[in-house]
PLY file of the C-alpha trace (Angstrom):
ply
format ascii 1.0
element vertex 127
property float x
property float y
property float z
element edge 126
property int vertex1
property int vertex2
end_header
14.63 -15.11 -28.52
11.10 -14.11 -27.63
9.53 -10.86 -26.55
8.29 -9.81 -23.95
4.53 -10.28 -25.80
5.65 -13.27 -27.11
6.02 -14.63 -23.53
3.32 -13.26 -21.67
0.47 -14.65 -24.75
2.30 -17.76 -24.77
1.47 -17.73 -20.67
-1.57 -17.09 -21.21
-2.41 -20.05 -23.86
-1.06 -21.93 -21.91
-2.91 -21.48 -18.86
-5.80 -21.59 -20.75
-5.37 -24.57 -22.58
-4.91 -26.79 -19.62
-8.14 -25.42 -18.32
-9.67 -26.68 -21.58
-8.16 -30.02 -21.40
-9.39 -30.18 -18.01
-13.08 -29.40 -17.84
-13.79 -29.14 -21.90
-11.88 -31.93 -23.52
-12.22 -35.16 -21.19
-13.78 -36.98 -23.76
-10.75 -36.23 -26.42
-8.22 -37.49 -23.82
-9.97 -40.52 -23.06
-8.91 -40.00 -19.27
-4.97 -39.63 -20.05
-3.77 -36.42 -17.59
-2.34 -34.14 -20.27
-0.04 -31.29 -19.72
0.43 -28.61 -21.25
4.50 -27.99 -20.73
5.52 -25.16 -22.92
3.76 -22.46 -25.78
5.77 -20.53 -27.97
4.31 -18.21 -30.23
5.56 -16.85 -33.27
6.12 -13.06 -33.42
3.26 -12.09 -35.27
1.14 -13.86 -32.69
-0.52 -15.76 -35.47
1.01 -19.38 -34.38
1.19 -21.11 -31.16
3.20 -24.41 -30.85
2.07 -26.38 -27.56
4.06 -29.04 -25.82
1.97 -31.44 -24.56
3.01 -34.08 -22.21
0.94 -37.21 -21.28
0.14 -39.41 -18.10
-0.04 -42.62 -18.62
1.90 -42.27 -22.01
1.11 -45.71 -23.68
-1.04 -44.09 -26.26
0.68 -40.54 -26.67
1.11 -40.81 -30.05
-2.80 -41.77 -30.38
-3.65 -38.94 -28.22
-1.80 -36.69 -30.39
-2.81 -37.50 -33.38
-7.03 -36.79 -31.60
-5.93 -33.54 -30.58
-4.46 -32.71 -33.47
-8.29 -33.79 -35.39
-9.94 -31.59 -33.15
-8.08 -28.78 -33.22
-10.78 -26.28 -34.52
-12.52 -27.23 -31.32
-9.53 -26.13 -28.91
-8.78 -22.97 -31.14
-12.93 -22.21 -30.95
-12.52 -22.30 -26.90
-9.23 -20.98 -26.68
-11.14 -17.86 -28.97
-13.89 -17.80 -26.04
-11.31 -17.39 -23.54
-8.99 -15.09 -25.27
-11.00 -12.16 -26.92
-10.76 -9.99 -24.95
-6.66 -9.82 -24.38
-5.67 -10.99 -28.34
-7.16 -9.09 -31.31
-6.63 -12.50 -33.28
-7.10 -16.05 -31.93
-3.58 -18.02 -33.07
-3.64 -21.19 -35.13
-2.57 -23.90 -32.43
-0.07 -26.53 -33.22
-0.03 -29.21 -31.05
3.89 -31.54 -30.48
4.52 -34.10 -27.58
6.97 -32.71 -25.11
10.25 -34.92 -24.96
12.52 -33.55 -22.91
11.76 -35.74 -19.85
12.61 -38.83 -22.01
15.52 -36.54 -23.36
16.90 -35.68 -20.06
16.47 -39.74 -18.68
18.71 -41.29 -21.84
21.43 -38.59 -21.13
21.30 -39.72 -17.18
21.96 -42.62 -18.31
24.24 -42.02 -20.98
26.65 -40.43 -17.79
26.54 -43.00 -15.53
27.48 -45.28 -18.19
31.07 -43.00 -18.74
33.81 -44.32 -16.94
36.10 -40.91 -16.16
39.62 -42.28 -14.53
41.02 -40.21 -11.50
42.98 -37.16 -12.48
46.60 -38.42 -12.03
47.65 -36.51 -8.24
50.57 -34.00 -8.04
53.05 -34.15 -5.58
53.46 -30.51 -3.91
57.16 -31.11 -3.43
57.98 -31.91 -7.02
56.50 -29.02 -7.77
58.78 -26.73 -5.58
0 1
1 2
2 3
3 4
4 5
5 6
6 7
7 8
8 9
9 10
10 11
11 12
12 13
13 14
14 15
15 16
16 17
17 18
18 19
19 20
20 21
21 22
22 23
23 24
24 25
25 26
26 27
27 28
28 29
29 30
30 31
31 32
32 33
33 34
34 35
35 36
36 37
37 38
38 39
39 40
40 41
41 42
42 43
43 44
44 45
45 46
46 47
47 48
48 49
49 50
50 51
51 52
52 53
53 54
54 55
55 56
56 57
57 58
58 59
59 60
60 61
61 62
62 63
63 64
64 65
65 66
66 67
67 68
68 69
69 70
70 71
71 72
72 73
73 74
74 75
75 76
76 77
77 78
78 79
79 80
80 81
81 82
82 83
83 84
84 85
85 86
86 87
87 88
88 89
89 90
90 91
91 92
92 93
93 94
94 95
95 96
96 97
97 98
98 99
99 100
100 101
101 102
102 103
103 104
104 105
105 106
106 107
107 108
108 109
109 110
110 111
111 112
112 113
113 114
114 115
115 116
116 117
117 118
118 119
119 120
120 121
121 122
122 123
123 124
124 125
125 126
């Protein structure tokens, strides 16, 4: 469970970082829309994980793995925007956000069950 602190830095990274991916890193991206979906920071505000989701996702995993080699350059913005509110600039990690895929296979995992009609109870038998 998070804090309170926890939750309003991780808002805050999280706003910020999309603003970075929008007007700073366009040439990391390679023009993929990239969202940031979640931040979770650790409670001494020293780590933040973000979820990132991507549009068109053929190369996710490419675009990941870029990120991830220029992280020093999102951490050194993410410093520029942040030093004012956080005493220390957190170490970003950077994960692709599955739960979209997650939630579409277990859609279709339930309309693939077949659930048989509850058998129906006569009110007068059970007078």
């Amino acid at each position: 469970m998070e804090s309170k602190r926890q939750q309003k830095v991780g808002r805050q990274i999280q706003k910020d970082l999309g603003e970075i991916f929008q007007k700073d890193a366009q040439h990391l991206t390679s023009g993929a829309f990239v969202t940031i979906t979640a931040v979770r920071v650790t409670p001494d505000l020293g780590i933040a994980r973000a979820y990132l989701s991507f549009l068109p996702d053929k190369n996710k995993n490419f675009l990941l793995e870029t990120i991830r080699e220029n992280t020093k350059f999102f951490r050194q913005k993410l410093g520029d925007r942040v030093r004012h509110q956080l005493r220390i600039v957190p170490h970003l990690q950077f994960y692709i956000d599955d739960t979209a895929e997650y939630a579409d296979k277990m859609n279709q995992l339930f309309s693939g069950l077949v659930i048989p009609p509850a058998p129906e109870e006569d009110e007068e038998e059970s007078n």
